[in-house]
Backbone bond lengths (Angstrom), bond angles and torsions (degrees), N, CA, C in turn:
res aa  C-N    CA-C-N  psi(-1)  N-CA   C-N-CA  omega(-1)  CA-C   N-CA-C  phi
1 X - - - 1.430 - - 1.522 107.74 -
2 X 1.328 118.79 118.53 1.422 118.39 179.90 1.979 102.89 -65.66
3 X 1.640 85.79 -179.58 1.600 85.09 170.98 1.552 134.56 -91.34
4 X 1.624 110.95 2.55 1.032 111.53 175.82 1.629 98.11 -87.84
5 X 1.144 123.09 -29.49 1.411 129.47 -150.14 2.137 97.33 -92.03
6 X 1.592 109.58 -23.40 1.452 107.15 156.59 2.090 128.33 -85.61
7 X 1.465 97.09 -19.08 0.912 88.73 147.28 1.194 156.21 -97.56
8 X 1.471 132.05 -0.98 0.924 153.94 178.20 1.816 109.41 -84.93
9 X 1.437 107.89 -30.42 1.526 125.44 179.04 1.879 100.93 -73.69
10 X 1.644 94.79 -40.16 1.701 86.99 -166.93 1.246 106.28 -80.80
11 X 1.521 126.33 -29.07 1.905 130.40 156.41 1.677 100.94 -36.97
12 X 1.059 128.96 -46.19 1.609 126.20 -154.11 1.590 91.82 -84.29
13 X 1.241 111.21 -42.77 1.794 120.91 -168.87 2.443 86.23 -77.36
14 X 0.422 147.73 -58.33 1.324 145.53 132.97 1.337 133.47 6.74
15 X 1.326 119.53 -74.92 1.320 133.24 159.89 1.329 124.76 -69.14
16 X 1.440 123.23 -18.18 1.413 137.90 150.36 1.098 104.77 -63.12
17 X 1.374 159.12 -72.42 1.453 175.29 90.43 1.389 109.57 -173.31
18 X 2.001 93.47 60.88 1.489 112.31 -162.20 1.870 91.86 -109.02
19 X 2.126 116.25 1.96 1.389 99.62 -153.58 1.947 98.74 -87.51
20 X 1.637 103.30 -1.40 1.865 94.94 -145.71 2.288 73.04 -110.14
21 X 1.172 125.53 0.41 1.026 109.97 -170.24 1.668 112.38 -93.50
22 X 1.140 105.94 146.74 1.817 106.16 -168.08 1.793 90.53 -57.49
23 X 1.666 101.41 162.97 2.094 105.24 -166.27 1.728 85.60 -96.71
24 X 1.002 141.53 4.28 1.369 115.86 155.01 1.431 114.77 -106.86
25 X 1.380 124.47 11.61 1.652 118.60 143.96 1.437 113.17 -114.75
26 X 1.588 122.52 38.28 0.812 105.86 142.20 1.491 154.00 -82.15
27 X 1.208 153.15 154.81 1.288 152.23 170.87 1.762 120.11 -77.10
28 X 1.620 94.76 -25.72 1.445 95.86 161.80 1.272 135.46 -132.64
29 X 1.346 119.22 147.67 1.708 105.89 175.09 1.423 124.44 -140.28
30 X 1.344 119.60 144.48 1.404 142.11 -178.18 1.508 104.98 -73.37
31 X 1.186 108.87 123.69 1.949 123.65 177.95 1.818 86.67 -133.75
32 X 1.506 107.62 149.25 1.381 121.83 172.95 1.287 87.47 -121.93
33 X 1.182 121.36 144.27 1.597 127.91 -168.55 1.690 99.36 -95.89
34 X 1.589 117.33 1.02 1.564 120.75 -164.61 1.602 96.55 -93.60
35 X 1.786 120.83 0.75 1.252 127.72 -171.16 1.619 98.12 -89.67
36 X 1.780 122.31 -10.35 1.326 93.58 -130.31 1.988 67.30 -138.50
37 X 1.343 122.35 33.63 1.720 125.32 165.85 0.987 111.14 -76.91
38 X 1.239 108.66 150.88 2.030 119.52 -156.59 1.855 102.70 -78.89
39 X 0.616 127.09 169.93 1.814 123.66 170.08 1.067 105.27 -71.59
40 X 1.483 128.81 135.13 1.696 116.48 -175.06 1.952 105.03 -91.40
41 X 1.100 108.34 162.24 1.467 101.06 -167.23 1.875 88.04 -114.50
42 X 1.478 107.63 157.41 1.376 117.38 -163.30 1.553 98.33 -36.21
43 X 1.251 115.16 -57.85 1.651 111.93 -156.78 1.878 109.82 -57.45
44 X 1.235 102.77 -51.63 1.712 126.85 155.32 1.406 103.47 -18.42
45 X 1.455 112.56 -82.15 1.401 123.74 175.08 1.257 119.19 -33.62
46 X 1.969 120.44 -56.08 1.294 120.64 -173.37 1.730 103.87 -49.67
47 X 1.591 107.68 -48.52 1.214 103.25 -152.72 1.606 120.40 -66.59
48 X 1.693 95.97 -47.31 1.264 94.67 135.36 1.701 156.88 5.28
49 X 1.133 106.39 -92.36 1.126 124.71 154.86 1.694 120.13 -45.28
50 X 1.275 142.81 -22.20 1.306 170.91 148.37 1.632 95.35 -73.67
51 X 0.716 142.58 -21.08 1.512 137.82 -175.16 1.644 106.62 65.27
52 X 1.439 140.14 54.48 0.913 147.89 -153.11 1.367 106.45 -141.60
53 X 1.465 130.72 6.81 1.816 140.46 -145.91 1.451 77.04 -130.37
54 X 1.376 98.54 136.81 1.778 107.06 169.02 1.557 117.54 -113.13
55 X 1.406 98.93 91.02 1.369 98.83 -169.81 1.718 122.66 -98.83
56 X 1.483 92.47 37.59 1.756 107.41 154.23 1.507 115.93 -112.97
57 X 1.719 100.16 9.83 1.835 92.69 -178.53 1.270 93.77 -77.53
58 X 1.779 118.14 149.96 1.123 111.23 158.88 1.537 136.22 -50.91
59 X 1.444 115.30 -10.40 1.351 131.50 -160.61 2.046 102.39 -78.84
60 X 1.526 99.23 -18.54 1.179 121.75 -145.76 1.637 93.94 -71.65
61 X 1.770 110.70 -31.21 1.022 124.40 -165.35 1.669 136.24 -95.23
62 X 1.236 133.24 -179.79 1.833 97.21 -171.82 1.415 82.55 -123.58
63 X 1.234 122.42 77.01 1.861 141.16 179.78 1.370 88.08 -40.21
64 X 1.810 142.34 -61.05 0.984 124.86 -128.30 1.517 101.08 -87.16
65 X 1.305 127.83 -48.71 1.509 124.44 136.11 1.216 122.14 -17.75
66 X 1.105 125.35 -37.28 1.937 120.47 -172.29 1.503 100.47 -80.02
67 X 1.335 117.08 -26.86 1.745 112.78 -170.06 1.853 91.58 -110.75
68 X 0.854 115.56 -28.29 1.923 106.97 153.97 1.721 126.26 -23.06
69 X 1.328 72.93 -59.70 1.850 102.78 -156.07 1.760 104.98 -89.05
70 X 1.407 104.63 -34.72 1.924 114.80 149.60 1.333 120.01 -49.18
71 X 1.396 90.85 -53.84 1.787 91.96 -173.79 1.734 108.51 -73.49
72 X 1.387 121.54 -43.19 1.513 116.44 169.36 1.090 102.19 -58.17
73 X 1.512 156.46 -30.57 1.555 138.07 174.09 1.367 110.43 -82.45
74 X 1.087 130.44 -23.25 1.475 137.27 165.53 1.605 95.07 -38.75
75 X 1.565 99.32 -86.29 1.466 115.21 178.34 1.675 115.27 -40.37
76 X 0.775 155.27 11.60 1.606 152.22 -155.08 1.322 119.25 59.44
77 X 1.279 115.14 -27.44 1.476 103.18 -164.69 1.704 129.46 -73.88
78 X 1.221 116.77 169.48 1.425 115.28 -177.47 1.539 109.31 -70.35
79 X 0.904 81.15 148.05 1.833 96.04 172.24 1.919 112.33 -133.67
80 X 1.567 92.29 173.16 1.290 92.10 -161.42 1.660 83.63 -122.84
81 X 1.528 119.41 137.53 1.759 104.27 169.62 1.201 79.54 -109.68
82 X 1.587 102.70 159.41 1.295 133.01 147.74 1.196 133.65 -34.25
83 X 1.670 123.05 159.99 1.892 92.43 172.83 1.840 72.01 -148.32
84 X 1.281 113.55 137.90 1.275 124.45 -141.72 1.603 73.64 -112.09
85 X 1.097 139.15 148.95 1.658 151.90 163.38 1.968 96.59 -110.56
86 X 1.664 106.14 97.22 1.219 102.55 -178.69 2.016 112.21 -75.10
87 X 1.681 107.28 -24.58 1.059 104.89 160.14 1.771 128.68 -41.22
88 X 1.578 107.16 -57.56 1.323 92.00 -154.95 1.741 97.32 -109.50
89 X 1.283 110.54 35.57 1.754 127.57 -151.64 1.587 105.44 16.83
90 X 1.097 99.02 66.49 1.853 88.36 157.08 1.597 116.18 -151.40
């Protein structure tokens, strides 16, 4: 998540007056979709690494996990996000 794109999220978490409330009573929540990139596979990586990997295709991403992990917060339960290592893409 760049920094215009966290601040503009924490104004909304703000103007909700969702920022001073403990995050398991909250009503809203912040996901960066850069948590939720697929594992790159060696060739991925090379290209990658070359800056040649397009990592705004949607393909880039592990969607089915992203609506997983929606639907377990839908439901209440805890979830775990990802923490994406852009160094070693995984």
């Amino acid at each position: 998540m760049t920094c215009c794109q966290s601040s503009v999220c924490g104004k909304i978490m703000e103007l909700l007056g969702q920022n001073k409330i403990d995050h398991h009573q909250r009503q809203v929540a912040i996901l960066s979709q850069d948590s939720f990139y697929r594992v790159l596979t060696p060739e991925q990586k090379a290209k990658a690494l070359k800056g040649q990997f397009n990592f705004d295709h949607p393909d880039a991403f592990d969607n089915e996990l992203i609506v997983k992990t929606l639907c377990e917060i839908m439901e209440g339960r805890t979830v775990q996000i990802p923490v994406y290592d852009f160094v070693s893409h995984s």
